[in-house]
N, C-alpha and C positions, 0 to 999 in steps of 0.2 A: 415414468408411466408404465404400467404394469402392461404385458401382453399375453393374454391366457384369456380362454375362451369359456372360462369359470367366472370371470367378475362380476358384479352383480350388474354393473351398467349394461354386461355385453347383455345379460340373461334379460334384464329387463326389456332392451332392445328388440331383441329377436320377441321374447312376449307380447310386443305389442304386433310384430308382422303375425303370429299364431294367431291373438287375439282378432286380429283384422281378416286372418282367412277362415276364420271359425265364423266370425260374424257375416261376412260373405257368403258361410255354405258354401265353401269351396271348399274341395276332399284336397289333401296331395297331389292326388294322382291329378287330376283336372288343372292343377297349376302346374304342374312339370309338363302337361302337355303342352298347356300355354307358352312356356317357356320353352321348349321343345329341347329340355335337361329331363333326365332320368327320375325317377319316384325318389329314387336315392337321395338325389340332391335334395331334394326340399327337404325330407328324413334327417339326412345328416346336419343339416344346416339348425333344424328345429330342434335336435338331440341334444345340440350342442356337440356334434366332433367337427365341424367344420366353419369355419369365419369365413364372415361372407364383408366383399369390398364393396364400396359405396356405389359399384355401376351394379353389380347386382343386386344391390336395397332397391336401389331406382327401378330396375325392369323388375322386380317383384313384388315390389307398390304396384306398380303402372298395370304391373298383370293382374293384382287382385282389384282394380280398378279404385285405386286410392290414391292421395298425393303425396308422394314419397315428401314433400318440404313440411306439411302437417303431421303427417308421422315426426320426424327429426324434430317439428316444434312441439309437439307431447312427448316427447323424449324428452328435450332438454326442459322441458317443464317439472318435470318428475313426476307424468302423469302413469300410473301403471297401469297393466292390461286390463281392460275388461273383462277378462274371462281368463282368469290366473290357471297356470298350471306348476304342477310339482314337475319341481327337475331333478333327478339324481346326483 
C-alpha cells in the first residue's frame, strides 16, 4: 500500500472534507477556531502537505457539523466532491 499524501484516494478524501466546509460556508479560519488548531492546520491539511489521522477526520466532520461515518461511506462509494477543486 502506497503512502504519500499525492494518491488519488487521499486527494479525493480530503475533497470531500473541502467540499463539506465549502458547502457549510465555513471559511478555514472559523473551523480552526472550532477546532481550537491554527488556520495553518486546516491550510496544510487541504494543500495536501499534511495527513490527517482518523481521530482528526472525526473531530473535523463533527466540527463542520457532518457525520464523519457518511463521509467514509461516500468515500468508499467513489462518490467525489461536490465542489471539485484543482490540486497542484
Amino acid at each position: 500500500m502506497q503512502k504519500t499524501l499525492k494518491s488519488k484516494d487521499y486527494e479525493r478524501l480530503i475533497g470531500l472534507l473541502v467540499a463539506t466546509r465549502e458547502k457549510a460556508g465555513i471559511r478555514q479560519h472559523t473551523l480552526a477556531e472550532r477546532l481550537d488548531m491554527p488556520q495553518s492546520f486546516i491550510a496544510k491539511y487541504e494543500g495536501g502537505d499534511r495527513r490527517l489521522d482518523v481521530i482528526e477526520f472525526i473531530a473535523i466532520a463533527g466540527a463542520l457539523g457532518a457525520d464523519p461515518i457518511k463521509l467514509l461511506r461516500d468515500f468508499l462509494a467513489g462518490k467525489a466532491p461536490s465542489s471539485p477543486r484543482k490540486r497542484g
